[in-house]
Backbone as JSON, one array per atom type, in Angstrom:
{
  "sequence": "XXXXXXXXXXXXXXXXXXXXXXXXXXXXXXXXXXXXXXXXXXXXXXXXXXXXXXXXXXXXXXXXXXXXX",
  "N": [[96.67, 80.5, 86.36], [96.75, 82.62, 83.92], [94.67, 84.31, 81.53], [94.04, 84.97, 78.42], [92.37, 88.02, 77.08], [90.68, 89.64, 74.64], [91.38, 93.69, 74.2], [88.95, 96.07, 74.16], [87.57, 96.7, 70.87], [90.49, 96.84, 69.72], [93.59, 95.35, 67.9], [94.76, 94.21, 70.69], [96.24, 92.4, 72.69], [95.45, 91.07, 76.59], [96.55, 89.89, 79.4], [94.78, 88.01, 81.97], [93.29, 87.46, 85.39], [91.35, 85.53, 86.67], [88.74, 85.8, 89.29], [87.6, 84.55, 91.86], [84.32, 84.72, 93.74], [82.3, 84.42, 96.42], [78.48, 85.31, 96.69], [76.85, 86.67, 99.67], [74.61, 84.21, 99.16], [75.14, 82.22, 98.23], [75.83, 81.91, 95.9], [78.52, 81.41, 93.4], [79.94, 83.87, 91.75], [82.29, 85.38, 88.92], [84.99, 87.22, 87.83], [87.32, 89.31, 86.73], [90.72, 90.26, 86.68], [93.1, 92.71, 85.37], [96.92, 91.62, 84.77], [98.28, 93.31, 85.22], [97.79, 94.8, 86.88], [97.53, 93.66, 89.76], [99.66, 94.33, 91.07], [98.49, 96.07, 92.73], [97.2, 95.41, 95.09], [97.11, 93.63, 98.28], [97.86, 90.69, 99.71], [95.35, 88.97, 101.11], [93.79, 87.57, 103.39], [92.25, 84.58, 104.81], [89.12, 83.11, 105.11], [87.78, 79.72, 104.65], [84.18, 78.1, 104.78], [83.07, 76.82, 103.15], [84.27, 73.8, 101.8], [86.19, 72.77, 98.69], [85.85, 72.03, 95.27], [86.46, 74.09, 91.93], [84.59, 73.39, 89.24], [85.24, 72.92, 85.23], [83.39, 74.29, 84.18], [82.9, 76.48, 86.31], [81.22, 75.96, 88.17], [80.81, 75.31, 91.76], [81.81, 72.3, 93.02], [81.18, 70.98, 96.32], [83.01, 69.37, 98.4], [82.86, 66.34, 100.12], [83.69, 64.8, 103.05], [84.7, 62.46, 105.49], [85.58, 62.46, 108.99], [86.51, 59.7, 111.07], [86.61, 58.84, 114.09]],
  "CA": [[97.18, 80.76, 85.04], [96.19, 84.15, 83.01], [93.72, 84.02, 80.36], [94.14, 86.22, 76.98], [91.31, 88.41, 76.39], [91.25, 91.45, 73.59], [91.08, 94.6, 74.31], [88.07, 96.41, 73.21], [87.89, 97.73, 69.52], [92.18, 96.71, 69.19], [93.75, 93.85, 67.99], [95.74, 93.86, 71.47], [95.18, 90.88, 73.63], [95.89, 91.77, 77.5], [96.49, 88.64, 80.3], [93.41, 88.79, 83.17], [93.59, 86.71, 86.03], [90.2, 85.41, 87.28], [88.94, 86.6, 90.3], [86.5, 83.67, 92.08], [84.09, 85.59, 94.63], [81.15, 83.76, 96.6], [78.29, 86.24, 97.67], [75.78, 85.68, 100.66], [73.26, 83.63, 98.86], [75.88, 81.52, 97.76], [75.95, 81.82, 94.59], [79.93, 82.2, 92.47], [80.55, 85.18, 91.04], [83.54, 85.3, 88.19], [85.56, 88.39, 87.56], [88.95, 89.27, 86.15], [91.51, 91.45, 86.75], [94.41, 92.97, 84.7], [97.97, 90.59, 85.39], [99.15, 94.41, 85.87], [96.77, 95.48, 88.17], [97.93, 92.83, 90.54], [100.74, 95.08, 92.53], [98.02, 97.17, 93.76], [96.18, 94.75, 96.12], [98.09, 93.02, 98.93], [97.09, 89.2, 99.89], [94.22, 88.57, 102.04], [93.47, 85.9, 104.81], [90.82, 84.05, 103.84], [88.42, 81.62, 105.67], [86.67, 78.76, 104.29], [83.54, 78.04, 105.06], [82.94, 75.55, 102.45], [85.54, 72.91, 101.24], [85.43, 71.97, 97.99], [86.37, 72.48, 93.88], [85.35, 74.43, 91.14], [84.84, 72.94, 87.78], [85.29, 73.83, 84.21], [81.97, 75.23, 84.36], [82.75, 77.29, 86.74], [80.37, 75.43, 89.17], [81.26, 74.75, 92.84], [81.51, 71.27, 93.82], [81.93, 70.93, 97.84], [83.83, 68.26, 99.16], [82.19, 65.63, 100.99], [84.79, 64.27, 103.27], [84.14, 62.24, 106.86], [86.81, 62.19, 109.69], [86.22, 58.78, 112.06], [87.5, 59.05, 115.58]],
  "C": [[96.32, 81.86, 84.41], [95.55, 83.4, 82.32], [93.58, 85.65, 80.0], [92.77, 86.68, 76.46], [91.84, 90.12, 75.2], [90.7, 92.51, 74.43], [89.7, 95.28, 73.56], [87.85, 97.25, 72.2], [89.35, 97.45, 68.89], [92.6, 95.49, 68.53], [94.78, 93.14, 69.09], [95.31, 92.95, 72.21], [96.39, 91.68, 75.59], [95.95, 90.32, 78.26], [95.44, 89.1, 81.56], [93.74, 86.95, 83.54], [91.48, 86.34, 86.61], [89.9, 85.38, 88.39], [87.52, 85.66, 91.06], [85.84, 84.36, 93.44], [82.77, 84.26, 94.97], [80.43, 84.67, 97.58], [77.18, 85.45, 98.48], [74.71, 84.44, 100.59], [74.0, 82.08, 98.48], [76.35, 81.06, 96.16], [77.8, 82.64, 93.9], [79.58, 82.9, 91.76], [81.61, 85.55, 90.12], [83.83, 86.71, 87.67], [86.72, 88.1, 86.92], [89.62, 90.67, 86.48], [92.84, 91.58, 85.8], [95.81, 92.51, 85.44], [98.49, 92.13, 86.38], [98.92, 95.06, 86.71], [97.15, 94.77, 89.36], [98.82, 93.12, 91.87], [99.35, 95.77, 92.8], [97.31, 96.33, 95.05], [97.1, 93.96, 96.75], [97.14, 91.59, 99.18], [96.0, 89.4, 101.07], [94.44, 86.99, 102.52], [92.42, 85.71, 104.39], [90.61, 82.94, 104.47], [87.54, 80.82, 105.06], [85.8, 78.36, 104.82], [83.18, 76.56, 104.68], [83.92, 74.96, 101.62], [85.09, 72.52, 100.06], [86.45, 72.23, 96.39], [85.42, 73.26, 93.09], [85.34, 73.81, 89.89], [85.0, 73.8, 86.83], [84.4, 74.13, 83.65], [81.76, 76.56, 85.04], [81.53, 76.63, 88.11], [80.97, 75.03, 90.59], [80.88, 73.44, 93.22], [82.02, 71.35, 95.35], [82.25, 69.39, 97.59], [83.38, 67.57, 100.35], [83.04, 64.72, 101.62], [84.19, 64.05, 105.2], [85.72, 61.94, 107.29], [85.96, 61.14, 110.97], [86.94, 58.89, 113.62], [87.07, 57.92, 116.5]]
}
């Protein structure tokens, strides 16, 4: 879901999509991009490493999950 930020100096509000990045150290990263900016980048494949959620902190919880065999 978008999130309404202003423009800077206007009273225009623009929609920005948040952009969740995790770099080597492991530490999240939060960005945004313009809704309209969106055609320019095609989807990516994307591997997980770590399973898990983020909260409304913005904090990564992993997912602690056992499979029995």
């Amino acid at each position: 879901m978008p999130i309404k930020f202003r423009v800077d100096g206007t009273d225009t509000y623009k929609n920005y999509y948040p952009l969740y990045n995790y770099v080597p150290n492991g530490e999240l990263v939060v960005g945004y991009i313009k809704t309209e900016d969106l055609s320019q980048f095609k989807r990516a494949t994307v591997k997980y490493d770590h399973i898990g959620t983020i909260t409304k902190s913005h904090k990564f919880k992993p997912a602690h999950k056992k499979l029995d065999m």
